[in-house]
C-alpha positions, 0 to 999 in steps of 0.5 A, a space after each residue: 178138061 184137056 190132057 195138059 190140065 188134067 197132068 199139071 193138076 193131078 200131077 205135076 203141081 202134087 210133085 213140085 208141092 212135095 218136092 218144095 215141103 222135103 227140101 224145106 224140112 230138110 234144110 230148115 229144120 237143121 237150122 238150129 243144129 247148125 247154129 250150134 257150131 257157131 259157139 265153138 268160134 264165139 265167146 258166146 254160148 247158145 244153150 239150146 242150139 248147142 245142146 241140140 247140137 249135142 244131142 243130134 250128134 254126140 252120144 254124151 251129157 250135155 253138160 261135160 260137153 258144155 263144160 268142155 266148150 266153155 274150157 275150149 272157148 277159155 284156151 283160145 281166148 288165153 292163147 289170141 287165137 280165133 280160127 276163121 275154119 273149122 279145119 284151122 280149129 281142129 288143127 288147135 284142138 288136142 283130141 285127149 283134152 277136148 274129145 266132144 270138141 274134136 269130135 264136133 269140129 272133126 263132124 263140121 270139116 266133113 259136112 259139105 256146105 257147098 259143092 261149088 268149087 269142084 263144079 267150078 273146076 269141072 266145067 273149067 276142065 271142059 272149057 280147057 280140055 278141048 278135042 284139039 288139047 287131048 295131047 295136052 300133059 296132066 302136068 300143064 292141064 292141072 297149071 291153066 285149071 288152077 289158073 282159071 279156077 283162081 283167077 281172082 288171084 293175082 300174077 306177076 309176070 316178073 315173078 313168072 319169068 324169074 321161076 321160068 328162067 331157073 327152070 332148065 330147057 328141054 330143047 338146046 338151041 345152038 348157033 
């Protein structure tokens, strides 16, 4: 047996192994953890994903917790309101009527589902931010950023023109 056998097999492929089961207790068995949060957007209650919910997270009887969520699906069903984001469910929840509600939406804004729009804008800011553009002002820098990370965002140049044209000029030019 040579070197390279000897590591992949005492090694290498132990560490890839162990590295594959962590990641799948880590992120699978959140699965129904994370499914409960979906009750607090739906009609519907999933009884054992929002008691696990309940249990993983708050420190309360799941039933005062339950009973809060059927009155909180009630208020937003009354009122025609169906929140895509968590943030705009928190911003309608009122914290001294539904506390383990407010509690819970507070707990999903902060869990970070995906970090890929500040990569996104990291490596814009390497393309944009060159040797050649080191003189560029924060102000101009943050504008082509936004630019480039929204650019599925469309722009009309009338529009641009109109904001530009109100803006005074910096330089006066006499004839």
């Amino acid at each position: 047996m040579n070197p390279e056998d000897y590591y992949r097999i005492t090694i290498a492929i132990p560490c890839i192994d162990s590295f594959i089961s962590n990641l799948k207790e880590r992120f699978l068995t959140h699965k129904n953890i994370f499914e409960g949060f979906q009750c607090l957007f739906s009609d519907e209650i999933e009884y054992e994903a929002f008691e696990e919910l309940v249990r993983f997270y708050l420190d309360s009887d799941t039933q005062i917790v339950i009973a809060e969520l059927r009155i909180w699906q009630s208020k937003l069903k009354a009122n025609n309101k169906n929140p895509k984001a968590a943030i705009d469910a928190l911003r309608l929840c009122t914290q001294s009527i539904f506390p383990n509600i407010y509690k819970l939406l507070k707990i999903l804004c902060t869990i970070p589902v995906s970090t890929s729009t500040p990569e996104r804008s990291f490596s814009c800011m390497k393309r944009l931010k060159t040797y050649l553009r080191n003189s560029m002002t924060e102000n101009r820098l943050n504008g082509l950023t936004l630019l480039a990370v929204h650019r599925e965002i469309p722009i009309d140049a009338k529009e641009v023109l109109d904001v530009m044209a109100q803006k005074s000029r910096k330089l006066d030019i006499i004839l």
